[in-house]
C-alpha positions as CSV (number, residue, x, y, z in Angstrom):
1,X,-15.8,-19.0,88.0
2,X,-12.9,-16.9,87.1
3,X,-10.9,-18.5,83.9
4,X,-9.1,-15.0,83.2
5,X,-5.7,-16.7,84.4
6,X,-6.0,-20.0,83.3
7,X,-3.8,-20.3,79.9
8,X,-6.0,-22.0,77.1
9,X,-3.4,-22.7,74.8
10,X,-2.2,-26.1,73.6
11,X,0.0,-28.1,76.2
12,X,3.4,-30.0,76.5
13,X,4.0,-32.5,77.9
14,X,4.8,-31.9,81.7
15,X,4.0,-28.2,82.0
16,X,0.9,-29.0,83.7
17,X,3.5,-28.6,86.4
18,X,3.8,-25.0,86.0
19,X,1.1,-23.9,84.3
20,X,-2.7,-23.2,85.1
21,X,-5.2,-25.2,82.6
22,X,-8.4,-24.3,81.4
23,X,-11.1,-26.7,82.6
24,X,-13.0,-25.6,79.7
25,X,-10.1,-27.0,77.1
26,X,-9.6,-30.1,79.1
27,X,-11.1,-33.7,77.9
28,X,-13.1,-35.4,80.4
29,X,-15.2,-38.9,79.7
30,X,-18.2,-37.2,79.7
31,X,-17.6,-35.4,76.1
32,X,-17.3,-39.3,74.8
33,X,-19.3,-38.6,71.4
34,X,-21.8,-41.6,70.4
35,X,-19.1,-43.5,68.0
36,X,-17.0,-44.1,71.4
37,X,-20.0,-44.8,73.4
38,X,-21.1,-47.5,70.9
39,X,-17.2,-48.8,70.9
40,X,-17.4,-49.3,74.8
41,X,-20.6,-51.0,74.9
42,X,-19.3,-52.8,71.6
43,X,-16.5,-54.4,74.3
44,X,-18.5,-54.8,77.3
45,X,-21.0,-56.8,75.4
46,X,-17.8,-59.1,73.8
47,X,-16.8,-59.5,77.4
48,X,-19.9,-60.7,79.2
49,X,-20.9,-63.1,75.4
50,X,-17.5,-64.1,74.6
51,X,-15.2,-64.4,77.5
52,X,-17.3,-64.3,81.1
53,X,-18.8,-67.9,80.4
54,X,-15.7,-69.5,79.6
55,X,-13.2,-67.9,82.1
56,X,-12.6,-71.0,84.0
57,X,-11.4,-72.5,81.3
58,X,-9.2,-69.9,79.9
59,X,-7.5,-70.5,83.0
60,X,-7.1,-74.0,82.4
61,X,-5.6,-73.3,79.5
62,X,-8.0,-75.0,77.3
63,X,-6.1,-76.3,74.0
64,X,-7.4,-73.6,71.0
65,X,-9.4,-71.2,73.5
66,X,-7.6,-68.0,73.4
67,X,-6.6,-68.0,70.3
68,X,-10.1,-68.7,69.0
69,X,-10.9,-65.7,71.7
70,X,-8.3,-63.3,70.1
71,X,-9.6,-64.3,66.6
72,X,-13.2,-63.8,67.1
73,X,-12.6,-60.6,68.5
74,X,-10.7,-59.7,65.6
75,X,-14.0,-60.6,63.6
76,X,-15.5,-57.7,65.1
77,X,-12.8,-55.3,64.3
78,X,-11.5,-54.6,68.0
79,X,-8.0,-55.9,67.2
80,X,-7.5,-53.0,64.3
81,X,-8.9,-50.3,66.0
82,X,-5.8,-48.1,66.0
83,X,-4.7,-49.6,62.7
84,X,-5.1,-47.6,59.1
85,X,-8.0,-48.9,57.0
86,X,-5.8,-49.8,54.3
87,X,-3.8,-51.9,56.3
88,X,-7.5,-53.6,57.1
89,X,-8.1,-51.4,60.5
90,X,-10.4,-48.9,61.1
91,X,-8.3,-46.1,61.2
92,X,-10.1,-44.7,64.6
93,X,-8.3,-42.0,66.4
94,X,-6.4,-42.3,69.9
95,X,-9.1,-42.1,72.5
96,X,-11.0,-44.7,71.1
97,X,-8.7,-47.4,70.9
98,X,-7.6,-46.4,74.6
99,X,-11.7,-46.7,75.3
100,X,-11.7,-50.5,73.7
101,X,-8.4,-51.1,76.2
102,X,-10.8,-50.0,79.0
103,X,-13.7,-51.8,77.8
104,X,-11.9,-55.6,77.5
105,X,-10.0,-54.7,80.1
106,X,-12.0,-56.2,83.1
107,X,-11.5,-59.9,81.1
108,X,-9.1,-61.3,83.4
109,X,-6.2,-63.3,81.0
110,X,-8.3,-62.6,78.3
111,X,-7.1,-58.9,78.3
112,X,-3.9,-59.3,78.7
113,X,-3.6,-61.6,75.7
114,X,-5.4,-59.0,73.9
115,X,-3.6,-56.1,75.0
116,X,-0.2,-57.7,73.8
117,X,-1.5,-58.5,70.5
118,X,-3.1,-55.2,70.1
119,X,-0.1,-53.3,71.5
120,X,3.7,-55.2,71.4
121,X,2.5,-57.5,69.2
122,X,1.5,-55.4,66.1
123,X,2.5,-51.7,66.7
124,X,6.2,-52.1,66.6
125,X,5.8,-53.2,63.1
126,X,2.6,-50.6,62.3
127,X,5.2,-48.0,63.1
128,X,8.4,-48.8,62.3
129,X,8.4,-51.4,59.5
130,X,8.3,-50.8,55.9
131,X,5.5,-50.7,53.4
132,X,6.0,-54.6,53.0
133,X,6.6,-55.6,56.2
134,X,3.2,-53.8,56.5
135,X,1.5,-55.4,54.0
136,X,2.9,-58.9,55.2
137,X,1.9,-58.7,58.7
138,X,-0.1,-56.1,60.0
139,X,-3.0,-56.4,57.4
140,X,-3.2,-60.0,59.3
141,X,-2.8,-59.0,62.8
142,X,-5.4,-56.2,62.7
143,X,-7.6,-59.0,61.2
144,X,-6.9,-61.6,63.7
145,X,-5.8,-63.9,61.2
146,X,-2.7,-64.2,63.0
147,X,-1.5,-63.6,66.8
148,X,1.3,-61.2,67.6
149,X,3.9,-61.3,70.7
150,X,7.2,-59.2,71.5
151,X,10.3,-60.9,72.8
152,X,12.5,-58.7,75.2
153,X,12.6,-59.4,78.0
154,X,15.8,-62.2,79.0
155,X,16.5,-63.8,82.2
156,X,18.7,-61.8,83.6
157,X,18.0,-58.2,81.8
158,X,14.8,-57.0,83.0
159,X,14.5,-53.4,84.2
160,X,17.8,-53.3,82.0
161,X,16.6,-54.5,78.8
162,X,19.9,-53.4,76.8
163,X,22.0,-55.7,78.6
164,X,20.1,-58.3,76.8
165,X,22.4,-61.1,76.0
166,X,20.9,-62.6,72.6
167,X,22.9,-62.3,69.7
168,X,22.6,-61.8,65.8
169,X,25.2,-62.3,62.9
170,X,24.7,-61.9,59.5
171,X,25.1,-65.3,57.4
172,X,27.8,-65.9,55.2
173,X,25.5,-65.6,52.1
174,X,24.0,-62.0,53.8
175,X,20.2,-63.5,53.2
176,X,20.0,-64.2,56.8
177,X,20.7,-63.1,60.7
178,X,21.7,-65.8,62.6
179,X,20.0,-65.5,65.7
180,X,21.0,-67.0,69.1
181,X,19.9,-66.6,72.7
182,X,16.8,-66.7,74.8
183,X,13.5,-64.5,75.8
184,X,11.5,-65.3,78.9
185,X,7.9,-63.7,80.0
186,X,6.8,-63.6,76.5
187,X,3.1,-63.4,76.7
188,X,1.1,-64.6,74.2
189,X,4.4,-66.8,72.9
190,X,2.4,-70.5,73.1
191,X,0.2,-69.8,70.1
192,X,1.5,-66.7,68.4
193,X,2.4,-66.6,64.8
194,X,4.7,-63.2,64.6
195,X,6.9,-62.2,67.3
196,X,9.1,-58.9,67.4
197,X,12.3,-59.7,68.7
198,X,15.3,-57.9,70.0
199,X,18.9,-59.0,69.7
200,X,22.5,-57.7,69.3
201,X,24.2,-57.6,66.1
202,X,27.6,-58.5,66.8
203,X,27.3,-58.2,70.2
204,X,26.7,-54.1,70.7
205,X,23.9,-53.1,68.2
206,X,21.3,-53.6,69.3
207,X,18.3,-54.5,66.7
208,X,14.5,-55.1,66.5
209,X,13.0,-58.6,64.0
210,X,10.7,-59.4,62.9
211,X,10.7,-63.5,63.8
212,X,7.8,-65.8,62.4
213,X,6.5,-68.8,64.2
214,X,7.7,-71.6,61.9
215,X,11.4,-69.8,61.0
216,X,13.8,-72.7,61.4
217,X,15.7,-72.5,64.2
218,X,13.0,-71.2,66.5
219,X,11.6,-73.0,69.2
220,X,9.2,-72.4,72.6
221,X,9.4,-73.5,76.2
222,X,6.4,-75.0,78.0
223,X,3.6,-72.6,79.4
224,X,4.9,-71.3,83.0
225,X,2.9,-71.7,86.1
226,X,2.0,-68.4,87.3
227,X,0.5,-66.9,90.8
228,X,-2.2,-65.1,88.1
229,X,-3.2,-64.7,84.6
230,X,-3.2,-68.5,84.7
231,X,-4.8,-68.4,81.1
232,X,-2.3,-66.0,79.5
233,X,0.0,-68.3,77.3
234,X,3.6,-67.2,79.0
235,X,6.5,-69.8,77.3
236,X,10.4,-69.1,77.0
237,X,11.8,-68.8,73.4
238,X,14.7,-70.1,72.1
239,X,17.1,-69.0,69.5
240,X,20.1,-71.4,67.5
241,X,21.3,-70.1,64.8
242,X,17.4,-68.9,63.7
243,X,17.6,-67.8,60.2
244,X,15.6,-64.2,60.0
245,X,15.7,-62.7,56.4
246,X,17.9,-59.8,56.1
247,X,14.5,-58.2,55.2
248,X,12.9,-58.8,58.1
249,X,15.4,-56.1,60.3
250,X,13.0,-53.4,61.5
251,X,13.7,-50.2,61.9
252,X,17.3,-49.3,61.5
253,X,20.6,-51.5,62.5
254,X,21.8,-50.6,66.3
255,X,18.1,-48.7,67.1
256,X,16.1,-50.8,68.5
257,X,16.2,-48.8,71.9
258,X,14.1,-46.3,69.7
259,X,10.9,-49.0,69.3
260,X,11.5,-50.7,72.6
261,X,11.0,-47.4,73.9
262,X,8.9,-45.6,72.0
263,X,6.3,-48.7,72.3
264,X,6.1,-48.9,75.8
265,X,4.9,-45.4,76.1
266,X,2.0,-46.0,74.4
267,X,1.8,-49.3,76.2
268,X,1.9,-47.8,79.3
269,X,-1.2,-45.5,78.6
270,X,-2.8,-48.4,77.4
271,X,-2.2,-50.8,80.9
272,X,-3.6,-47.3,83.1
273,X,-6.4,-48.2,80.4
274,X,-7.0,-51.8,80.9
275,X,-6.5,-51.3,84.7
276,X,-9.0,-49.1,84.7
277,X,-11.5,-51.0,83.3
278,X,-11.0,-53.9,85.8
279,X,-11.3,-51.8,88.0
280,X,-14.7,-50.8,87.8
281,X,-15.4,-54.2,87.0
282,X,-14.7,-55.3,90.6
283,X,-16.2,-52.9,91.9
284,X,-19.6,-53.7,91.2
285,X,-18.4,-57.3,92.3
286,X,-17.9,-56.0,95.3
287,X,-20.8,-53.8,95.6
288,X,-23.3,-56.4,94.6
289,X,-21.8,-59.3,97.1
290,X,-22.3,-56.3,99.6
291,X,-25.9,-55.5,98.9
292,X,-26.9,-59.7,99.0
293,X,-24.6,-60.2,101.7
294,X,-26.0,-60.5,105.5
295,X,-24.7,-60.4,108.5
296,X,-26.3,-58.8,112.0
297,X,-29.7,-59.2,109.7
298,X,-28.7,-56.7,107.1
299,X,-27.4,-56.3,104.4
300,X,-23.2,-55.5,105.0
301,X,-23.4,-52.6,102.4
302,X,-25.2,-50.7,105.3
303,X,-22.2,-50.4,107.4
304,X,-19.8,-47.7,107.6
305,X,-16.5,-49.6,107.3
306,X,-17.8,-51.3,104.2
307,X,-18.8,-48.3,103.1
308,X,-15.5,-46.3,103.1
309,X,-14.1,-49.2,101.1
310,X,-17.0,-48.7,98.7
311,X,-16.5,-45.2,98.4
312,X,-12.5,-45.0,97.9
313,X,-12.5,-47.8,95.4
314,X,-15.1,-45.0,93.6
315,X,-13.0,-42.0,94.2
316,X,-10.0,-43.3,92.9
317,X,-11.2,-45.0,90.0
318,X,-13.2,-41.7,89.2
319,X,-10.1,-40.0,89.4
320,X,-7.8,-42.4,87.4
321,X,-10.2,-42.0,84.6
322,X,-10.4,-38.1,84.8
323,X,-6.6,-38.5,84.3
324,X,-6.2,-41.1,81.9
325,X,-8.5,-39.5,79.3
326,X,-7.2,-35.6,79.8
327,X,-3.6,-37.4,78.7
328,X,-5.3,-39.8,75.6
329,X,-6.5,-36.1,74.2
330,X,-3.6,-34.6,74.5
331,X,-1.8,-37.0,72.8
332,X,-4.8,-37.7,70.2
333,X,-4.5,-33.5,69.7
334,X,-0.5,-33.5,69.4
335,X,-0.9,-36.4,66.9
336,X,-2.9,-34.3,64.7
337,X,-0.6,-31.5,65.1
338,X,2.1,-33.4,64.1
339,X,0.5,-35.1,61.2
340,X,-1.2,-31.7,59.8
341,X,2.6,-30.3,59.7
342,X,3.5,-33.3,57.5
343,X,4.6,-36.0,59.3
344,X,3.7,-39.6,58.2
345,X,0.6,-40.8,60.5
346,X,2.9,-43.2,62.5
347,X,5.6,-41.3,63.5
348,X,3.0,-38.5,64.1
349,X,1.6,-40.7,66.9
350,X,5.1,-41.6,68.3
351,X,5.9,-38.7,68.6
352,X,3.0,-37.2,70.4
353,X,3.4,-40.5,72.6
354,X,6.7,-38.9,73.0
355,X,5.9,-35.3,74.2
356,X,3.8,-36.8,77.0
357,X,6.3,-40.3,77.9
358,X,5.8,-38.1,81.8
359,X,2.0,-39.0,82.1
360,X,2.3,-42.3,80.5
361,X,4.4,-43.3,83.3
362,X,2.4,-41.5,85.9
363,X,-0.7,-43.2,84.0
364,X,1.0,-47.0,84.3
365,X,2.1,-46.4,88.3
366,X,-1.5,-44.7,89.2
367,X,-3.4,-47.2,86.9
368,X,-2.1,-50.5,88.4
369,X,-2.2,-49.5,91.9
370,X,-6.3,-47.8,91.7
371,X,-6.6,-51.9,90.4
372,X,-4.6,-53.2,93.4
373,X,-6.0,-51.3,95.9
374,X,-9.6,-52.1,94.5
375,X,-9.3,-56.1,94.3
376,X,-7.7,-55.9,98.1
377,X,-10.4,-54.1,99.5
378,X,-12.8,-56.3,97.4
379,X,-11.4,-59.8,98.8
380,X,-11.7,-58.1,102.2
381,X,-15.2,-57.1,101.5
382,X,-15.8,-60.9,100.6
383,X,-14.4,-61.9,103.7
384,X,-13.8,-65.3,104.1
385,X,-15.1,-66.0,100.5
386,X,-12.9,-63.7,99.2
387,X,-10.1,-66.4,99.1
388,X,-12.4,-69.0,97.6
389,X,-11.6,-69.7,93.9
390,X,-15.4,-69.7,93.7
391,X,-15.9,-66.2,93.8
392,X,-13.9,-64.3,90.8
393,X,-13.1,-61.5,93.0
394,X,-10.1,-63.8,94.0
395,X,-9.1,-64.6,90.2
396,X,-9.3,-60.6,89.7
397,X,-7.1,-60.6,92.7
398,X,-4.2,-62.9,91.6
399,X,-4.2,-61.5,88.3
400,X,-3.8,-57.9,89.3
401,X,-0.8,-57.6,90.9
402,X,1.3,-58.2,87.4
403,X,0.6,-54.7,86.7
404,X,2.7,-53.3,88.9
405,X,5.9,-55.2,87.2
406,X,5.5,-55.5,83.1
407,X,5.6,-52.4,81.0
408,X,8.5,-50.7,83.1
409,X,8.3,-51.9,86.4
410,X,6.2,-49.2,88.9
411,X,9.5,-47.9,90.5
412,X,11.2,-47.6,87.2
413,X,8.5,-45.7,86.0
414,X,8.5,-43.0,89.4
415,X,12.2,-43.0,88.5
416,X,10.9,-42.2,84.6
417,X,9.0,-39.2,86.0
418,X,11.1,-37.3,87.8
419,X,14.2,-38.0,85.2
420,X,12.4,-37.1,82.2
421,X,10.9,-33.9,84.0
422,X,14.7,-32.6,84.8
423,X,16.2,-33.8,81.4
424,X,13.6,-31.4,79.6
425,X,14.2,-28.4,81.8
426,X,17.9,-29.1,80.9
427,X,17.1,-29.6,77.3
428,X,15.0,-26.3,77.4
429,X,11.4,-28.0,76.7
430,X,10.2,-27.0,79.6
431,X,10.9,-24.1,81.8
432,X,11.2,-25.2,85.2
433,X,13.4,-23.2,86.7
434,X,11.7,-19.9,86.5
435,X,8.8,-21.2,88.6
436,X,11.2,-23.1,91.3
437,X,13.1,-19.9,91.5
438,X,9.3,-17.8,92.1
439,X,8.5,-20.4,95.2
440,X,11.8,-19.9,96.8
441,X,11.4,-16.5,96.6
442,X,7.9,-17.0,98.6
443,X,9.4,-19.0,100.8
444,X,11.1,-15.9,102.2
445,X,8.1,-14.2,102.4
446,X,5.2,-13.7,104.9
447,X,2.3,-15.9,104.2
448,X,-0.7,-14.8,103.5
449,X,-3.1,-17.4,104.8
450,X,-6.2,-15.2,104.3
451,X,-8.3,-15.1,100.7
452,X,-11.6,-13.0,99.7
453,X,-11.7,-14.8,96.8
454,X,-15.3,-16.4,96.9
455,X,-15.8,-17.7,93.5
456,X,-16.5,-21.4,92.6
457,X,-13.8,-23.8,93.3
458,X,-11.3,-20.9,93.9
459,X,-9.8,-22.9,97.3
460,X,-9.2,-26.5,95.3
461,X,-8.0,-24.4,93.0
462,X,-5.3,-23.2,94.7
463,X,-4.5,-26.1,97.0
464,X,-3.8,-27.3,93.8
465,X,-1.3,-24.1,92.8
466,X,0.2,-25.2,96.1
467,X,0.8,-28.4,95.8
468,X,2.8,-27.8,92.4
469,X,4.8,-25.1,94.5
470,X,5.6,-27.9,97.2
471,X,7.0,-30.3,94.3
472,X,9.2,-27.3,92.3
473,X,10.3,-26.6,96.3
474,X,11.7,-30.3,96.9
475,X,12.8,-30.9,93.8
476,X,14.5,-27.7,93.4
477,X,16.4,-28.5,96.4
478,X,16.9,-31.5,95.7
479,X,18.8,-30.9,92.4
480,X,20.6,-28.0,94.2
481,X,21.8,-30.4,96.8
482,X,23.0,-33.8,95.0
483,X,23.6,-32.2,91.4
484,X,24.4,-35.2,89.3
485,X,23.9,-37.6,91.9
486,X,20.5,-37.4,92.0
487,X,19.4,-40.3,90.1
488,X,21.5,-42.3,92.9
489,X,19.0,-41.1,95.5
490,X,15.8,-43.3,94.0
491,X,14.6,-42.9,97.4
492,X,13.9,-38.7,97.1
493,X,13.4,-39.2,93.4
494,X,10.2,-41.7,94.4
495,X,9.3,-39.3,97.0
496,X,8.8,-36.2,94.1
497,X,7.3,-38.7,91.8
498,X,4.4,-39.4,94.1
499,X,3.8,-35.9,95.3
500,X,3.8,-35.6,91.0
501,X,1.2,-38.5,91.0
502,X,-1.2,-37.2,93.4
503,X,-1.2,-33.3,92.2
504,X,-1.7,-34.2,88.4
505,X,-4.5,-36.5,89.4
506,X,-6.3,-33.9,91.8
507,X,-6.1,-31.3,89.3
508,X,-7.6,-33.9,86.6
509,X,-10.3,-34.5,89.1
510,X,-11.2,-30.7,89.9
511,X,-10.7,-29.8,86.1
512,X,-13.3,-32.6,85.4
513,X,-15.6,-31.5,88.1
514,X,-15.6,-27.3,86.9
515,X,-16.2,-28.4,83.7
516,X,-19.5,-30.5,84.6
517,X,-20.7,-27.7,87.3
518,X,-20.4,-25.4,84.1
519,X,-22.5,-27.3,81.7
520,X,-25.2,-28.8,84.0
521,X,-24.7,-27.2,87.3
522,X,-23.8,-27.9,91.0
523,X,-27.3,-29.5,91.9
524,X,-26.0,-32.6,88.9
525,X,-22.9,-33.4,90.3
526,X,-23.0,-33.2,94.1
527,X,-21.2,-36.7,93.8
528,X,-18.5,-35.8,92.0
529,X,-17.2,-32.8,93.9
530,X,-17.8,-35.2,97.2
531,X,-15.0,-37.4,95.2
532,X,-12.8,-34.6,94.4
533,X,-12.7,-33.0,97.5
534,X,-12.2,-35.9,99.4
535,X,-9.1,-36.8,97.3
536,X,-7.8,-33.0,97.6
537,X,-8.1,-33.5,101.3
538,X,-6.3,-36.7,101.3
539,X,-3.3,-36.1,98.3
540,X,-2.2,-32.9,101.1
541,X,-1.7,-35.4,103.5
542,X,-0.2,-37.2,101.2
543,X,2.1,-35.0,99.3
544,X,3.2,-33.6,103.0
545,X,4.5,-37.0,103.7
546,X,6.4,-37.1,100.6
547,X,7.6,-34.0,100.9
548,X,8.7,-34.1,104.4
549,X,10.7,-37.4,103.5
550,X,12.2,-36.0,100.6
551,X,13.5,-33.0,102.7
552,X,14.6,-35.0,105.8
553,X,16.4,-36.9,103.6
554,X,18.8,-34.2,102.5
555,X,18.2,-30.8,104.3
556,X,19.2,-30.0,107.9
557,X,19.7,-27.0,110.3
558,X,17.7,-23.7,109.0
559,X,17.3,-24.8,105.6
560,X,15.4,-27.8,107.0
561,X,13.3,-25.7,108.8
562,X,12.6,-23.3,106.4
563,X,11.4,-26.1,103.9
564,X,9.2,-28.0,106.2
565,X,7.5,-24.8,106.8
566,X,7.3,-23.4,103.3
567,X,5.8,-27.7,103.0
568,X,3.2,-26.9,105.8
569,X,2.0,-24.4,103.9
570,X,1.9,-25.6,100.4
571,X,0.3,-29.0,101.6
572,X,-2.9,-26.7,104.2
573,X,-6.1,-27.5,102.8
574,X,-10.1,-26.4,104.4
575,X,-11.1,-28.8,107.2
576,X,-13.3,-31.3,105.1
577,X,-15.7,-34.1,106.9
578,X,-14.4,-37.4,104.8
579,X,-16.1,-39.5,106.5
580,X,-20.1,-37.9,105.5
581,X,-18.7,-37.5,101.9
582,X,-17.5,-41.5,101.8
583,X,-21.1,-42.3,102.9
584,X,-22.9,-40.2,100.2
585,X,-20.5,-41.4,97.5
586,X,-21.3,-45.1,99.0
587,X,-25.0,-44.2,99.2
588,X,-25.3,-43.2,95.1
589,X,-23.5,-46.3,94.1
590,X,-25.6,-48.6,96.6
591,X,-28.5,-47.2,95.5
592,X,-27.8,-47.6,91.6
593,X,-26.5,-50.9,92.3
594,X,-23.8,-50.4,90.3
595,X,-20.4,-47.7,89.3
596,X,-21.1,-47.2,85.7
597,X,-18.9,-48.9,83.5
């Protein structure tokens, strides 16, 4: 393959967009070393010993059960992965505590209570409290010893956290903050013994505590009923006059936007993570009631319709992970960037977080729909079982479809993408306008549709090219045409989002598979480029329809024309026979028995 064009320098975050990446630079699962293997197994193993025989009654909500859950698996260090050793973690870098968020993530409630602690429960203060706020608390949480939570969320700011309503004044003594309001969805908030909390100092600035269980003043609802993740403790919390020690502020008076924020980027990475992970979980549920399962005498795995369902489940998850990973190394390289130029380990990590907030939010959308889309198609493969509550596949069902709402709802996040993409180009971080300019120009050129180029993966490589020109195209227009209104048209901006999705995704996908052809050759991965260029053939259609939305939406007469054309072109792929490379991606997995976890 030619690399001469690909650019092998270090990335930021977004420019993926207009830029051509080196396969060869590019982190794929594979290059795992045997640490992070042993980490993965290390959670599987907790999973199917700790939590898989007592599921049923996690749901129930048996009295002790999660906690002792939580705790146990703080024995084992997976709840202090991310955390320094002296603050009693292990200090591990950033792709391994995403691994242990993929590997306990297929535990139902279990991973959600978990993935709180681990995440809004404990880094808020890892990264923004002070040396003895540190000592106090996280040196516990990392341990187990106690439980974390996060309280933002309010009944009536959701989406729009800062119009949260609860209020803090300072005592007439100044030891305390008088806290007083209300926090609903708190997970983990039955049995936790720190929570981080977010109210408004004197009703405008608004502030991040730290909030312990017994603080007087403090008080819990009863444990909500929900549709799913029936054995995640979810409560209300209340607030009268709750006396929080001045010294328990963290961070800075009237900045708590900056951890709020800052937090659910990495949070967002980590749900793509946990998604993933029950992902391939039900999959092989799936697959193995499809290989025991008869109907017609045979087993149902043998026919073609259960086999597309097989084999998409596999594609996307395949390519979720390819994703998910080339993001965690980025960030895991900008961290050590950051930190080898001096900055303190924490904010060295926010701020890599930071650079790529774009794919984080891609990440979270892409993430908790694969998981969707692969527990629908497993109920259906179930069939009638499917909706009994004695087959899990239904639990992993019910309990999917919160993903899609908590850590920035999915359409907040699409509206994330597109906004942060045009706020850096205004900023000057990242140079889209040069490249938008480029494909209008080509626009007004004659296409050429013909190319000698031969070499190994040279057409996915540039239906890919194309399908970044079809996004600067619509975008560019689009900015052109609403200026400042924009971000009133969610419609077009969801429209570029997806079309953002699917082309960052392919090209993690294709990056994933050169780089494999290169070290062990075509012959070892025939698989894996079915899987890729399957999901090339099927992003074009998709991106077309985005696209031609998007353009309907705001462009008529010659323009219109012009733009559907120049869409026709960026979205044309080779005629590819899906259906064949469905059944040999079904085939592989049917006769392993299994998708590798």
């Amino acid at each position: 393959m030619n690399t001469t064009t690909l650019n092998t320098q270090s990335v930021k975050g977004g420019e993926w967009l207009v830029k051509d990446l080196s396969p060869f630079e590019t982190f794929i699962p594979e290059d795992f070393n045997e640490e992070q293997q042993m980490v993965k197994d290390m959670c599987r193993g907790f999973l199917d010993s700790e939590v898989m025989p007592v599921v049923n009654q996690i749901d129930k909500m048996e009295p002790g059960l999660m906690s002792s859950l939580v705790a146990k698996a703080g024995e084992q260090g997976l709840l202090g992965v991310s955390v320094p050793e002296e603050l009693g973690g292990l200090g591990k870098d950033f792709i391994t505590s995403t691994l242990v968020n993929e590997g306990l993530g297929g535990g139902f409630s279990f991973s959600v209570a978990v993935s709180a602690h681990t995440g809004i429960g404990t880094l808020p203060i890892l990264y923004f409290g002070t040396e003895a706020q540190k000592q106090q608390y996280v040196t516990k949480l990392a341990t187990g010893e106690w439980k974390g939570s996060y309280g933002l969320t309010e009944p009536n700011s959701g989406s729009d956290a800062l119009s949260a309503k609860t209020t803090a004044r300072l005592s007439d003594d100044g030891k305390y903050y008088l806290l007083n309001g209300q926090k609903c969805w708190i997970t983990n908030g039955g049995f936790a013994d720190v929570f981080t909390v977010f109210a408004k100092i004197d009703g405008d600035k608004f502030t991040c505590f730290i909030v312990e269980k017994g603080f007087e003043g403090f008080t819990h609802g009863e444990e909500e009923h929900k549709m799913g993740i029936k054995g995640s403790s979810t409560v209300q919390l209340y607030f009268q006059d709750c006396k929080v020690p001045v010294e328990n502020v963290l961070g800075e008076v009237g900045k708590g936007h900056i951890i709020a924020f800052n937090i659910l980027n990495i949070g967002r990475l980590k749900l793509c993570a946990a998604a993933l992970g029950g992902s391939k979980r039900a999959l092989n549920t799936s697959l193995e009631y499809a290989l025991t399962r008869e109907q017609f005498k045979q087993p149902i795995s043998n026919f073609g319709a259960i086999q597309y369902k097989l084999a998409e489940m596999a594609i996307r998850i395949w390519i979720c992970e390819s994703a998910l990973y080339r993001t965690g190394k980025w960030i895991d390289d900008k961290e050590t960037e950051l930190a080898n130029s001096g900055k303190p380990v924490t904010e060295a990590l926010l701020g890599a977080a930071e650079e790529f907030a774009i794919e984080c939010a891609m990440l979270k959308v892409y993430g908790s729909e694969v998981l969707d889309y692969v527990v629908d198609e497993g109920v259906q493969i179930h069939g009638g079982n499917g909706y009994s509550d004695e087959y899990i596949i239904s639990k992993a069902y019910r309990d999917s479809r919160i993903n899609r709402i908590y850590e920035g709802t999915n359409e907040i996040n699409r509206l994330l993408t597109v906004d942060m993409m045009l706020k850096r180009a205004m900023k000057g971080r990242l140079d889209l306008m040069g490249p938008a300019m480029s494909v209008q120009k080509e626009l007004m050129s004659i296409p050429d549709f013909n190319s000698d180029d031969e070499a190994p993966f040279a057409k996915e490589l540039k239906a890919i090219a194309n399908f970044k020109k079809a996004i600067l195209m619509t975008a560019g227009a689009a900015v052109q045409k609403f200026m400042i209104k924009l971000e009133h048209e969610q419609e077009v901006l969801m429209n570029i989002a997806d079309m953002a999705i699917e082309t960052f995704n392919a090209e993690s996908g294709l990056l994933r598979l050169i780089k494999l052809v290169e070290r062990n050759g075509q012959a070892s991965v025939p698989v894996e480029h079915d899987m890729v260029k399957t999901y090339i053939a099927d992003a074009a259609d998709r991106i077309n329809k985005n696209g031609k939305d998007a353009i309907n939406a705001f462009a008529e007469g010659d323009e219109q024309r012009m733009m559907l054309l120049g869409l026709k072109r960026f979205t044309k792929t080779e005629p590819f026979n899906v259906k064949d490379a469905r059944r040999r991606i079904a085939a592989k997995y049917i006769a392993d028995g299994k998708y590798p976890l």
